[in-house]
C-alpha positions as CSV (number, residue, x, y, z in Angstrom):
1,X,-30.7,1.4,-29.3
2,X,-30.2,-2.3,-29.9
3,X,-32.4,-3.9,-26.8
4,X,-30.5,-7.8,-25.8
5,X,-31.5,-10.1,-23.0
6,X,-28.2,-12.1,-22.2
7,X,-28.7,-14.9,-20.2
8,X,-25.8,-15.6,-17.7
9,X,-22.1,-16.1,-18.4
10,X,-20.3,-18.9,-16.0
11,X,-16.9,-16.9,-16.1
12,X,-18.6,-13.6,-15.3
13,X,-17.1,-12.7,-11.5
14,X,-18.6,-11.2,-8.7
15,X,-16.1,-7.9,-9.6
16,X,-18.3,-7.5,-12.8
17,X,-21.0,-6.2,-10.6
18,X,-19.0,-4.1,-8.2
19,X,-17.5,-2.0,-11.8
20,X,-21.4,-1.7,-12.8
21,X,-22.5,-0.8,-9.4
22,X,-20.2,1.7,-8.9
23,X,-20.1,3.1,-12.0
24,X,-24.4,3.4,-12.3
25,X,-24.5,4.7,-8.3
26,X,-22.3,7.8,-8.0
27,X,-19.1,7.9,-9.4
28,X,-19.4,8.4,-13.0
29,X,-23.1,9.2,-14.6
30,X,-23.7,7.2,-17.4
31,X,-27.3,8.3,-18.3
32,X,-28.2,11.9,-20.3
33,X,-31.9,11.3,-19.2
34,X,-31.9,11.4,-15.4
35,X,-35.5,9.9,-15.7
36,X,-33.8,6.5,-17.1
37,X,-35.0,3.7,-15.3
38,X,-33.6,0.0,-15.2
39,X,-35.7,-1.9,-17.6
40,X,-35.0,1.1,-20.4
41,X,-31.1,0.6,-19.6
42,X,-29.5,-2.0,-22.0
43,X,-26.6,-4.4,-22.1
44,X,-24.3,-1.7,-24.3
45,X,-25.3,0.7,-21.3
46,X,-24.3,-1.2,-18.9
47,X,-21.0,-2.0,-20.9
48,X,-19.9,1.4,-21.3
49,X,-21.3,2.0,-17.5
50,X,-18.5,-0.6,-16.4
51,X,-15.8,1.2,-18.4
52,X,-16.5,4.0,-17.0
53,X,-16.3,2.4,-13.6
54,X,-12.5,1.5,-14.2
55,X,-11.9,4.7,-15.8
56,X,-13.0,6.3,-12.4
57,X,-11.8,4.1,-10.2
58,X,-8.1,4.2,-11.7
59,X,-8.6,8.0,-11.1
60,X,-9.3,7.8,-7.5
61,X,-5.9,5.3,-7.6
62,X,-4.1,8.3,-8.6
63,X,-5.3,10.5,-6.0
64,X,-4.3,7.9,-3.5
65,X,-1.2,7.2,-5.2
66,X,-0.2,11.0,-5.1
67,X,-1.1,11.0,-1.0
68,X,1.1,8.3,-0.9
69,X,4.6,9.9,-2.5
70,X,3.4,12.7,-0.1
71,X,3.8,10.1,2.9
72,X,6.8,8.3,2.3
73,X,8.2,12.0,1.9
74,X,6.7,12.9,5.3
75,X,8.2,9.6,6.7
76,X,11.7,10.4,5.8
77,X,11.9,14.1,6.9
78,X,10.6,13.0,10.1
79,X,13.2,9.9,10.3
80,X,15.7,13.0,10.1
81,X,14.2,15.0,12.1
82,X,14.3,12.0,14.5
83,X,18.2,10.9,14.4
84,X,19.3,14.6,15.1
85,X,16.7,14.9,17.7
86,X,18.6,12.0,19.4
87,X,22.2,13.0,19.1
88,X,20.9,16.5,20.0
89,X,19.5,14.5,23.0
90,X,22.6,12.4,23.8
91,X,24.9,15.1,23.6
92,X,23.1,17.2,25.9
93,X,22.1,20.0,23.7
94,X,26.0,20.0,22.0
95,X,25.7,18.3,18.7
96,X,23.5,19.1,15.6
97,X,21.5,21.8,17.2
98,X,21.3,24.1,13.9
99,X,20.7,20.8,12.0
100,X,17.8,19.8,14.0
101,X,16.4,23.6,13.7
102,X,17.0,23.5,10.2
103,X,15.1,20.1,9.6
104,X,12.1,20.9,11.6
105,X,11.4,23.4,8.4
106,X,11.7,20.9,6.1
107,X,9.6,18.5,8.2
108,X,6.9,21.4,8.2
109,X,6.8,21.8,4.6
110,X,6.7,18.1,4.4
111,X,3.4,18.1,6.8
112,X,1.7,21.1,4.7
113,X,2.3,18.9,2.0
114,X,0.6,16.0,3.0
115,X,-2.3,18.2,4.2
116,X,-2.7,19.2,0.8
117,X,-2.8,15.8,-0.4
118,X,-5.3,14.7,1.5
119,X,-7.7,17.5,0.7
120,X,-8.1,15.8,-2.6
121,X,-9.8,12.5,-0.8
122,X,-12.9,13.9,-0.1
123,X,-14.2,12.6,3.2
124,X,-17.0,13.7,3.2
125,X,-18.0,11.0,0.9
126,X,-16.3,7.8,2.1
127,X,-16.5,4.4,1.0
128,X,-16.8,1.1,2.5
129,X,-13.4,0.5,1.1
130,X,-11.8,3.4,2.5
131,X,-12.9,3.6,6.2
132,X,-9.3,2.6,7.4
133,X,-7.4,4.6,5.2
134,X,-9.7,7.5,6.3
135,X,-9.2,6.4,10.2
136,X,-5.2,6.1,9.5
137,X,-5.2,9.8,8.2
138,X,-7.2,10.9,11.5
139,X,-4.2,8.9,14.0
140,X,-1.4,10.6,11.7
141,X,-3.1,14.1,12.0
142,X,-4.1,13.6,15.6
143,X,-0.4,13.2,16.3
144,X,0.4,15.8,13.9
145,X,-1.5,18.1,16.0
146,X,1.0,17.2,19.1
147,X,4.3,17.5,16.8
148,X,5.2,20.7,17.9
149,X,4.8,19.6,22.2
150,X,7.4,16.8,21.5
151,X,9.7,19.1,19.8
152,X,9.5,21.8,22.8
153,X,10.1,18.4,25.0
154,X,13.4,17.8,23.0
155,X,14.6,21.2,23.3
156,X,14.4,21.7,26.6
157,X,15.8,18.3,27.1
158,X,12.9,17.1,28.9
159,X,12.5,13.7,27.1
160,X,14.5,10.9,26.7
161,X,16.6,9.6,23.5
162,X,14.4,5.9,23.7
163,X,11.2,7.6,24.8
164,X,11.7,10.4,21.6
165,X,12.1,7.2,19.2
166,X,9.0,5.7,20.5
167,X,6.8,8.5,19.9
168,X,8.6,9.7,16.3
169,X,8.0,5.9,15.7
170,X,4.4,5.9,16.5
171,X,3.7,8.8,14.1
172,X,5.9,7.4,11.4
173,X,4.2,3.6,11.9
174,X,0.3,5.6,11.8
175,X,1.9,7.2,7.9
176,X,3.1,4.0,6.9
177,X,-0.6,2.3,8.1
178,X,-1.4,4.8,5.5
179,X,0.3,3.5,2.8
180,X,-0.8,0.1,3.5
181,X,-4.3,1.1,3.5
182,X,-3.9,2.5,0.2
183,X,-2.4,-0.5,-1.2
184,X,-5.3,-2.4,0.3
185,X,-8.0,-0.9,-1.4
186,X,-6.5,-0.7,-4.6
187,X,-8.4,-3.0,-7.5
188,X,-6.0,-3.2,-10.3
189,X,-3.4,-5.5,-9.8
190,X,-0.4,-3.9,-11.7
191,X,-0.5,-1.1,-9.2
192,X,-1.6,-2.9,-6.0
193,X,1.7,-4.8,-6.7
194,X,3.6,-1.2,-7.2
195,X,1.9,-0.2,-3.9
196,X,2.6,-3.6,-1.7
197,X,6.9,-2.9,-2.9
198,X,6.4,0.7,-2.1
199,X,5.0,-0.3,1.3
200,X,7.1,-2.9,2.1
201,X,10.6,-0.5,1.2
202,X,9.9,2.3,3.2
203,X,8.7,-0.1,5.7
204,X,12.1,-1.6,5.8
205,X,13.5,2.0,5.6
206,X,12.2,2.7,8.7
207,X,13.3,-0.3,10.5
208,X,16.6,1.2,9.2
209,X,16.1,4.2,10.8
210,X,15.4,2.2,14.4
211,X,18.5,0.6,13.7
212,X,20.5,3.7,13.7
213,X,18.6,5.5,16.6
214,X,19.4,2.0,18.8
215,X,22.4,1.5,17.5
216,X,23.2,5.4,18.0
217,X,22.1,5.1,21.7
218,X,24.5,2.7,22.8
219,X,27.5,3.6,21.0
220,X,26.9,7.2,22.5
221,X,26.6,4.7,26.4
222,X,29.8,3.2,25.0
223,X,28.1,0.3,26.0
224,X,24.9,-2.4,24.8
225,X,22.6,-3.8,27.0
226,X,21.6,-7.6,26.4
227,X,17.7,-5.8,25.5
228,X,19.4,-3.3,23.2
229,X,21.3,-6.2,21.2
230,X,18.1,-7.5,21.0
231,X,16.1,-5.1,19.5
232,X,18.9,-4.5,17.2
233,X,18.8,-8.0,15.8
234,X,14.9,-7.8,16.2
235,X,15.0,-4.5,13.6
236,X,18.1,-6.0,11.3
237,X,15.6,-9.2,10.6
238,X,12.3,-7.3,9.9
239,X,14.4,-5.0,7.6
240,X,15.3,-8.6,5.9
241,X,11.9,-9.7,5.5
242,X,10.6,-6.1,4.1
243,X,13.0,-5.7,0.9
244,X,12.4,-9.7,0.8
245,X,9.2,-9.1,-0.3
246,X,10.1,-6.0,-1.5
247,X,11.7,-7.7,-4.2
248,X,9.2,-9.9,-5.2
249,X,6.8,-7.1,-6.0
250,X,8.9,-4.6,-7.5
251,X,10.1,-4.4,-11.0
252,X,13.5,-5.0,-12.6
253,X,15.1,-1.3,-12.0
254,X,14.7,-0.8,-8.7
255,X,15.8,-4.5,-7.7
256,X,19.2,-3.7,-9.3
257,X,19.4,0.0,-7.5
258,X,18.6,-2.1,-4.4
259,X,21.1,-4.6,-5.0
260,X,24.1,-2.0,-5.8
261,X,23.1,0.0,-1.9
262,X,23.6,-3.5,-0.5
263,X,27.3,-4.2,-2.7
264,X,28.4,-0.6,-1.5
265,X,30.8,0.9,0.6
266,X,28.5,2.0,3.3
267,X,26.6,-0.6,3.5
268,X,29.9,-3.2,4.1
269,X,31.1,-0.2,6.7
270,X,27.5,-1.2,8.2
271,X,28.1,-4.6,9.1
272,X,31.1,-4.1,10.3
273,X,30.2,-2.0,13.3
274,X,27.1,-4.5,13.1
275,X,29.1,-7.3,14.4
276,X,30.9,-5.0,17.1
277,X,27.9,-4.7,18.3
278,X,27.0,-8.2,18.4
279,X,30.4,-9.4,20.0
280,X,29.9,-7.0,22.6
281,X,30.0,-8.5,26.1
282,X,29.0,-7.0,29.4
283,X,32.3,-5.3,30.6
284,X,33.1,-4.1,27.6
285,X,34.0,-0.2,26.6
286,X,33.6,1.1,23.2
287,X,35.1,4.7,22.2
288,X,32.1,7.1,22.1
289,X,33.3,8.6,19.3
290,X,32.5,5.6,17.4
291,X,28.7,6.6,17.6
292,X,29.9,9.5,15.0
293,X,30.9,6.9,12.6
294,X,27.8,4.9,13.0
295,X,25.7,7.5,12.7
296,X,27.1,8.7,9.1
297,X,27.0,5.2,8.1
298,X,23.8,4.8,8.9
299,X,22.4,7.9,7.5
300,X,24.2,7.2,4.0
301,X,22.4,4.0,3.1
302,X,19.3,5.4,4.6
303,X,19.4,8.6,2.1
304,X,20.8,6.1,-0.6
305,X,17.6,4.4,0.1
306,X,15.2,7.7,-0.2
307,X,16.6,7.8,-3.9
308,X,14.9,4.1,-4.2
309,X,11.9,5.4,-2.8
310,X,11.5,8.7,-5.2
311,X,12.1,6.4,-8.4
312,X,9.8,4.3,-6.8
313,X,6.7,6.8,-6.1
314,X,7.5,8.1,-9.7
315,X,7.3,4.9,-11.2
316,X,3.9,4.4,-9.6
317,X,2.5,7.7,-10.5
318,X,3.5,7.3,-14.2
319,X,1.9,3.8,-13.9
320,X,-1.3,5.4,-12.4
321,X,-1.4,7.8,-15.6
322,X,-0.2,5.2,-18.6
323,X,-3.3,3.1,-16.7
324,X,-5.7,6.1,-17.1
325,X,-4.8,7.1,-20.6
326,X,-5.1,3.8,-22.0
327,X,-8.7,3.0,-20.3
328,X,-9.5,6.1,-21.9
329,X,-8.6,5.0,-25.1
330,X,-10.7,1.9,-24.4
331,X,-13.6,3.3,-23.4
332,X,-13.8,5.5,-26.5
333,X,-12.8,2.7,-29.0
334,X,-15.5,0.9,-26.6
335,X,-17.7,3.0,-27.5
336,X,-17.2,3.8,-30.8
337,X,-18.0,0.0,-31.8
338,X,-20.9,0.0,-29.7
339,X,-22.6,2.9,-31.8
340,X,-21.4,1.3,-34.7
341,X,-23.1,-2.0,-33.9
342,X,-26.0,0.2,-33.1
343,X,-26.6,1.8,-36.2
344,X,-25.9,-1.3,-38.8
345,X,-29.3,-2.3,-40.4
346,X,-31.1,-5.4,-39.2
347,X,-32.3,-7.6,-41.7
348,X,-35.9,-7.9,-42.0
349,X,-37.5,-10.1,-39.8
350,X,-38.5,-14.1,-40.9
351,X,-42.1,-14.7,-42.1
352,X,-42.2,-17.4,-39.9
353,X,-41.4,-15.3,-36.4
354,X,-44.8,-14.4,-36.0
355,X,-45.2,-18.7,-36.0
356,X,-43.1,-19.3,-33.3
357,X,-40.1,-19.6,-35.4
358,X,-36.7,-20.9,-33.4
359,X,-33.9,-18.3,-33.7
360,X,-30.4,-20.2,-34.4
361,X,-28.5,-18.0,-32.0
362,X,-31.3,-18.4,-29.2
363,X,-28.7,-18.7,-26.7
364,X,-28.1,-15.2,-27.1
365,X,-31.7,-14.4,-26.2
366,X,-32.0,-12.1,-29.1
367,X,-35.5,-10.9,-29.8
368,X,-36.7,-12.2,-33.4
369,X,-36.1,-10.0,-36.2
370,X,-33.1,-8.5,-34.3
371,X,-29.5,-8.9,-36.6
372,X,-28.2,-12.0,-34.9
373,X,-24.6,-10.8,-36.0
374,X,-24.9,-7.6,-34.0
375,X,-26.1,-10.0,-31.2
376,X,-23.2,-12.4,-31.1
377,X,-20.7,-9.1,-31.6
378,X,-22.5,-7.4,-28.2
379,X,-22.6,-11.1,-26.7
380,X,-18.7,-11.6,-27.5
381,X,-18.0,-7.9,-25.9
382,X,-19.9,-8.7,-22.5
383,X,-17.6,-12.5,-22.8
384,X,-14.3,-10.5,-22.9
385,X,-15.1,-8.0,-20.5
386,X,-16.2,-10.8,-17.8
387,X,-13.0,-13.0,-19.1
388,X,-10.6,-9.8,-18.8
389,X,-12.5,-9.1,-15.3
390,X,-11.7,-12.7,-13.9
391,X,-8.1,-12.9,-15.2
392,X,-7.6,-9.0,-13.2
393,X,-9.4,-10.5,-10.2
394,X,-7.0,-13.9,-9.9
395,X,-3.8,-11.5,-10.8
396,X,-5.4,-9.2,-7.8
397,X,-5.6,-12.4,-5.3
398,X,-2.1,-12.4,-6.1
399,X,-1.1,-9.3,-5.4
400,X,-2.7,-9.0,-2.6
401,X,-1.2,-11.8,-1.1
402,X,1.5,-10.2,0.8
403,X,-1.5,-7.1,2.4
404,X,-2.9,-10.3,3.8
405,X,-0.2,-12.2,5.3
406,X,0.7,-8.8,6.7
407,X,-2.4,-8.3,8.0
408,X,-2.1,-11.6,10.0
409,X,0.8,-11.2,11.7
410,X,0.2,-7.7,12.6
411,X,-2.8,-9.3,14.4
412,X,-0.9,-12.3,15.9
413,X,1.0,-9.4,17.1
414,X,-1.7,-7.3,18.7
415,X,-2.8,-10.7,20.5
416,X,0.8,-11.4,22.0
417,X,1.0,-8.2,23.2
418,X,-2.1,-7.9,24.6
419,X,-1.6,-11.6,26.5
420,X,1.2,-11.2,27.8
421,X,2.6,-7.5,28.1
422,X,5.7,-7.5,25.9
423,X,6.8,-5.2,23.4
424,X,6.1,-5.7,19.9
425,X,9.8,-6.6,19.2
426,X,9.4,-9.1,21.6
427,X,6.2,-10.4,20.1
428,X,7.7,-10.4,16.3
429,X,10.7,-12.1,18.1
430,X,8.5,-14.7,19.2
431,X,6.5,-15.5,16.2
432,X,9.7,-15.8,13.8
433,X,11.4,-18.0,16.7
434,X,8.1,-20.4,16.8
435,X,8.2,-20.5,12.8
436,X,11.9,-21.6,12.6
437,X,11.3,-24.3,15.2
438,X,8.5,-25.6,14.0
439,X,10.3,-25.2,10.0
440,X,7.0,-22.7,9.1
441,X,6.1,-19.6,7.4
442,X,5.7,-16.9,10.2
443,X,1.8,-16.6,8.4
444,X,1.3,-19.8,9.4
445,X,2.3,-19.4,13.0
446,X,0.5,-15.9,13.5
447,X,-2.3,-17.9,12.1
448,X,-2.5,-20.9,14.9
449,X,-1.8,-18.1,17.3
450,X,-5.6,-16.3,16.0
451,X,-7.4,-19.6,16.2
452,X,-6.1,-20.4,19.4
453,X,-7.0,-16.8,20.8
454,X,-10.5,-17.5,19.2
455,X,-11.1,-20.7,20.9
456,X,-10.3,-19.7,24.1
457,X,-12.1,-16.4,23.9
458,X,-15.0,-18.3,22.8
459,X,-14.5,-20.6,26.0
C-alpha cells in the first residue's frame, strides 16, 4: 500500500483526531493484522479508520436516540398517571379511581420499556462523554425503584396533591436530564439540533402538565393563593421560552403542527380559564366544578402535544438511519477509491532521484519515485475530510448553543437556591425578572450570577 508523509493541514480541527482516536482505540477495528503497529499504519488507514469512526459513532446516536423515544414515552404516561393521582387525591378517593388503576399499567409497561432500552448502552464500558447520561439513568431508576411506595401513599390517601406533584416531578425532571444528556453528547449537528427541539418540547410539555396539576389544585379549593398564581405564571413563561427555542431547532412540519395546537379550540378554552385565574382576588369563590373543565382542557392540548412528540421521536430515528446508511455508502465509495489509487502503476522513478533530485509536489512529502498524481488525489482526500470536519464542528457550536445556555441557567439556578432557600420557581422568577430590568438575555444574567458566586467563594 501506497506509504505518504503529509505534512500538516491548517484547517485540520482538533475533531479530526477524536474520529481517528476513537475509531483506532476500540470502537471499530480497522487493522486485519492485530500485530500492526503505528509506523506500518498509513494515511489511507487512517482515512478509512476515521470513517469508520463516524459510521460508529452515528450508531451509538441511534441507540441513544431509541432510549430517548422510550423516555419522552415514560414522561408522558407518568404525567397521566400524575393528573389522575391528583384528582383521585382532591376528591378524596371519588374521582378517576379505575382510571388511575388502569394507567399505572400503562406506566409499567412504559418503565419495562425503558429498561430495555437502556440495556442496549452498555455501561459497562462508559465513556468520558457519557458519565452524566449514565448518572441520569441511575437518579431515574433509583426513583423507579420507589414508584410503587408513592403509589401505595396515594392510595391510601396518605400524601398530599402538591407533595405528589413534587415527587412525580422529580422523577419526570431526572428522564428529561436524560434527554438532555443525550443531546449533549451527540457529535453530528443535524441530529444534536433534532435532539435540543425534542428536549426543549417535552420540556415545555411538562411545564404543561405543572400547569394543570396547579391549576387543578386550586380550582378543586375554589380558591388561588397569591404563591399559587405565582407558580402558575412562573410555569406559563418557561412553557414560553421552551417551544421558543423549540422552534428554532425543529424543522418545518412540526412548527406548523405546533402552530395549529396553539390556533385551536382548546387551547383558546385555555386562556380563558387562564385569565380567571389571574383576575382572581382574595375573597373570591370559584364553582368547583370548574376544576372538571380545566382539567379536560388541559389534558387535550397536552395529548394534542404527545402527537408532536411521536412525529418528533420518529423523525429523529429516521434521521439517525438516513445518517447511517449514507456514511455507509461513503465509507465504501471511500474505500473503493482508496484501493483504486492503490493499485494504479507508478511511473518509474527519475534518474536523477538518486542525485537529490527536487520533487515538484514536495509539499506533499511524497517519497521520490512515488506517482505524484496518486499523491495529490490522497492529499486532496485528507483536505476534504478535515474541510468537511471543521464545517460539522462550527455547525455543532451552533447547535449546541442552546445545551449551553441551558446548562447556565440551570446552574445560576442551583446557586440561588442554594443562597438563599427559595424554590426553583422562585429562583427562575428571579433571573427572568433581573434580565427584563436590566433589558438582557436571561444567559447573560445567570452568567454574572456564576462569576459573582465564584468571586466570593474564592474570597
Amino acid at each position: 500500500m501506497l506509504t505518504l508523509t503529509i505534512q500538516s493541514i491548517e484547517t485540520t480541527p482538533a475533531r479530526f483526531n477524536t474520529y481517528l482516536i476513537k475509531s483506532i482505540i476500540a470502537l471499530c477495528p480497522l487493522f486485519d493484522d492485530p500485530v500492526m503497529t503505528q509506523a506500518q499504519a498509513t494515511s489511507e488507514d487512517f482515512l478509512l479508520a476515521a470513517k469508520k469512526g463516524e459510521l460508529c459513532a452515528l450508531r451509538q446516536l441511534l441507540i441513544s436516540c431509541g432510549l430517548v423515544t422510550r423516555v419522552t414515552e415514560l414522561i408522558h404516561e407518568l404525567q397521566r398517571e400524575r393528573g389522575l393521582s391528583n384528582i383521585y387525591l382532591v376528591s378524596d378517593g371519588q374521582r378517576f379511581s379505575q382510571q388511575r388503576l388502569d394507567e399505572l399499567t400503562a406506566t409499567d409497561e412504559a418503565v419495562d420499556n425503558f429498561r430495555t432500552s437502556i440495556s442496549a448502552l452498555n455501561p459497562g464500558e462508559p465513556s468520558a462523554a457519557s458519565v452524566r447520561l449514565f448518572s441520569s439513568i441511575a437518579f431515574v431508576l433509583h426513583h423507579l425503584e420507589s414508584l410503587s411506595v408513592l403509589r401505595e401513599q396515594v392510595t391510601s390517601k396518605q400524601i398530599s396533591a402538591t407533595e405528589n406533584t413534587q415527587v412525580y416531578g422529580r422523577l419526570i425532571a431526572g428522564l428529561l436530564a436524560v434527554v438532555f444528556e443525550a443531546a449533549d453528547i451527540s457529535d453530528d449537528p443535524d441530529i444534536t439540533r433534532a435532539l435540543v427541539a425534542m428536549f426543549n418540547f417535552v420540556q415545555g410539555k411538562e411545564y404543561a402538565g405543572q400547569e394543570r396539576a396547579a391549576g387543578l389544585i386550586g380550582y378543586t379549593a375554589g380558591t388561588f393563593s397569591s404563591k399559587l398564581q405565582e407558580q402558575l405564571h412562573a410555569v406559563q413563561e418557561a412553557q414560553r421560552r421552551c417551544f421558543d427555542v423549540f422552534n428554532q431547532f425543529a424543522r418545518t412540519l412540526p412548527q406548523a403542527q405546533w402552530r395549529q395546537l396553539e390556533s385551536d379550540e382548546a387551547t383558546h378554552e385555555l386562556a380563558r380559564l387562564r385569565l380567571m385565574i389571574d383576575r382572581f382576588r382574595s375573597g373570591d369563590s370559584l364553582p368547583t366544578a370548574i376544576s372538571e373543565v380545566w382539567y379536560e382542557i388541559a389534558t387535550r392540548r397536552i395529548d394534542a402535544m404527545q402527537v408532536i412528540e411521536k412525529d418528533l421521536a420518529s423523525e429523529l430515528l429516521k434521521l439517525c438511519e438516513d445518517k447511517i446508511e449514507r456514511a455507509e455508502e461513503d465509507l465504501r465509495l471511500h474505500d473503493e477509491h482508496l484501493k483504486l489509487l492503490a493499485a494504479a502503476d507508478a511511473p518509474p522513478a527519475s534518474p536523477l532521484a538518486a542525485f537529490g533530485e527536487v520533487n515538484s509536489d514536495s509539499g506533499l512529502g511524497v517519497t521520490p519515485g512515488v506517482n505524484a498524481k496518486i499523491a495529490r488525489s490522497i492529499s486532496e482526500l485528507v483536505q476534504d475530510q478535515a474541510e468537511r470536519l471543521q464545517r460539522i464542528s462550527s455547525e455543532l457550536a451552533e447547535a449546541r448553543q442552546a445545551l449551553d445556555e441551558r446548562k447556565l441557567i440551570d446552574k445560576a439556578k442551583g446557586l440561588l437556591i442554594q443562597s438563599k432557600g427559595i424554590t426553583e420557581e422562585e429562583a427562575y422568577r428571579q433571573l427572568r425578572q433581573a434580565a427584563m430590568d436590566n433589558n438582557k438575555r436571561m444567559v447573560e444574567v445567570a452568567m454574572n450570577v456564576i462569576s459573582v458566586a465564584g468571586m466570593l467563594k474564592g474570597q
